[in-house]
N, C-alpha and C positions, 0 to 999 in steps of 0.2 A: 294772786290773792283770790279765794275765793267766793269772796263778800260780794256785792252788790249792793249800796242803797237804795229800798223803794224809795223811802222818806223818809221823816225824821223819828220815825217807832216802827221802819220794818226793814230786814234784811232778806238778800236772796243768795241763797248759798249754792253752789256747784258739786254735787257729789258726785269722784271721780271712781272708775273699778280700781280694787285693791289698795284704796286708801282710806280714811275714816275721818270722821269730825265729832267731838263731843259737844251736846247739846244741854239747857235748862230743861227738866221733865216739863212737859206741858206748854214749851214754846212752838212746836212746831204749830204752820197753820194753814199750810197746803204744800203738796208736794207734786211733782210731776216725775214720771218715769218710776223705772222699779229702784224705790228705797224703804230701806227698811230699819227699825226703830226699837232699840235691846236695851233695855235696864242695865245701868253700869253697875253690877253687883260687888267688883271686885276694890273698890275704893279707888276710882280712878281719876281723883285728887292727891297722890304722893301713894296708892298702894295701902295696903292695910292695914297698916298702925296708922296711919293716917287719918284713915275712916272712923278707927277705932276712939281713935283722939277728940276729934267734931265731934260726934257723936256721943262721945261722955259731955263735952260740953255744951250739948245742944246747938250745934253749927253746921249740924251736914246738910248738903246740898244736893238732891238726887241729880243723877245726870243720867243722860240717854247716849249708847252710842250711834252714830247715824252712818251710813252703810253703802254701798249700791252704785247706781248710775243713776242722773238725775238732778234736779234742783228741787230747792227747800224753802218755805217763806217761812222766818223765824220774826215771832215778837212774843212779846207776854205783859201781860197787863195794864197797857195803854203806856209803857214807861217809853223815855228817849233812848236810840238807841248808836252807839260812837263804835265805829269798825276803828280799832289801832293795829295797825302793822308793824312787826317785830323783827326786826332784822340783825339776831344774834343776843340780844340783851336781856331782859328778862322783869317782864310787868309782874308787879305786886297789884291784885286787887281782891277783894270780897268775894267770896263763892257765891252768894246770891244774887250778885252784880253778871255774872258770866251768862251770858245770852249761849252763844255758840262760841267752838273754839277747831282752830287745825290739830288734826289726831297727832300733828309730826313734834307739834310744843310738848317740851318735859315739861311734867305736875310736878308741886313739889307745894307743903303745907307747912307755913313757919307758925312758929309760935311766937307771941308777939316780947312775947317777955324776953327771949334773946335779943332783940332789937329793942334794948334803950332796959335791959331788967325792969324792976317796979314802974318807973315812966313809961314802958312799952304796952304794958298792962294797963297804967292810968290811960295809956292813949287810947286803948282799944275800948274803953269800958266810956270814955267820952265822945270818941265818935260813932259808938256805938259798933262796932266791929266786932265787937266777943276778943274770944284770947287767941286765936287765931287769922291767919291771911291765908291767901293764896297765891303757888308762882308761877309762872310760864313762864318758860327758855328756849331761846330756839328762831328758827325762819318760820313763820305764819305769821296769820291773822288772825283776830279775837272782836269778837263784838260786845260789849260791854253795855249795861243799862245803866241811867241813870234819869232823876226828877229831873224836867224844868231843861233840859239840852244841856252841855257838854262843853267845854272850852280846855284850848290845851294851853299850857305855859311853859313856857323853857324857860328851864333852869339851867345859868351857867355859873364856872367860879364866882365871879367877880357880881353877880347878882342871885342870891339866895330869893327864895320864895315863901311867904306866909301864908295860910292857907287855914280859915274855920275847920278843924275837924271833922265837923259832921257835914262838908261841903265837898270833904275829899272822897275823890270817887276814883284812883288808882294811878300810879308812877311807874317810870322806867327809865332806864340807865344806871348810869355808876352815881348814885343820889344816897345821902346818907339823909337823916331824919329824926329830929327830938322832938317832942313836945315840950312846949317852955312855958311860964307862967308868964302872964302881962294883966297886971292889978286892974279893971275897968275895960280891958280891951272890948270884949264880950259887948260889954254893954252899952258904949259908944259905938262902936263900928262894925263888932260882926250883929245876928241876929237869933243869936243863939238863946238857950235858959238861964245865964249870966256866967254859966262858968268862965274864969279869966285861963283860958288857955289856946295857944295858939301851934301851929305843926308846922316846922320851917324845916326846907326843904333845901340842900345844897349840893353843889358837885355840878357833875354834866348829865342831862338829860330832859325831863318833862315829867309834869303832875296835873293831870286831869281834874278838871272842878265843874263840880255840877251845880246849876242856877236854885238851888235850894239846901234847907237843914235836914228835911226829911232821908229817912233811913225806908230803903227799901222792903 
């Protein structure tokens, strides 16, 4: 892996010759040894329709490719920040949430409305997500931001997981996903702007929740 935790808002990364890592523009915050730092022009979020996609919808995320030999200190905006390691499966999160990532994970850009039609849409527009996600597949590591630090939960069959929408900060494994209506939930026990909706989470795998409502 080629992560490191300084602490809990900085990472240090390992750039090896002949491999790469995509980065958040403007995360880098010191580097050692010869590396070097290239505008991802080509949509290297799922490729050019992809770009093209964000982009109409006001969702694109610039990214840097990072390069060379060397180590990286990556943070950006005082946020927490969670290294997950991926060992063949494949994380769904936020393009804005992506700190740094291994060059060797496939991109790939879902649209939210094939996951759950209309409810996949309502989901993304209550936790604030737009109409769009992001995937990564494959063997790496990914550094991920979020408010307030990070907690992971496992989801297995026999216990499903409930999760404030705007509290979710990204999943993986074989995990299916609706948003459902719960009349008062909201307003008794999450801490949300009352909307009664809640993101339950099933199958095998884990869902990342971060210690706040706020949207990055």
């Amino acid at each position: 892996m080629p992560f490191r935790e300084i602490n809990s808002k900085m990472v240090e990364a390992v750039v090896s010759p002949g491999q790469r890592m995509f980065s958040q523009r403007g995360a880098m915050l010191a580097y050692r040894g010869e590396v070097s730092f290239t505008p991802n022009l080509a949509g290297g979020q799922g490729g050019l329709m992809s770009m093209i996609g964000r982009r109409a919808a006001g969702e694109d995320t610039p990214l840097m490719t990072v390069e060379g030999s060397g180590t990286v200190l990556f943070g950006h905006g005082g946020h927490h920040v969670q290294v997950i390691e991926l060992t063949g499966d494949t994380l769904y999160v936020e393009a804005d949430r992506l700190l740094a990532f291994d060059g060797t994970l496939r991109q790939g850009t879902v649209f939210l409305g094939s996951q759950g039609g209309v409810m996949g849409m309502v989901r993304g527009q209550v936790s604030g997500q737009g109409l769009f996600t992001t995937s990564l597949q494959g063997q790496g590591a990914v550094a991920v931001m979020a408010h307030g630090g990070v907690i992971r939960l496992p989801i297995t069959p026999d216990r499903p997981v409930h999760v404030d929408p705007q509290a979710y900060v990204a999943h993986h494994g074989d995990v299916r996903n609706k948003l459902s209506t719960a009349l008062g939930w909201r307003d008794m026990v999450g801490r949300g702007s009352g909307e009664a909706f809640q993101l339950e989470l099933s199958g095998s795998g884990a869902v990342y929740v971060q210690a706040s409502e706020e949207k990055l």
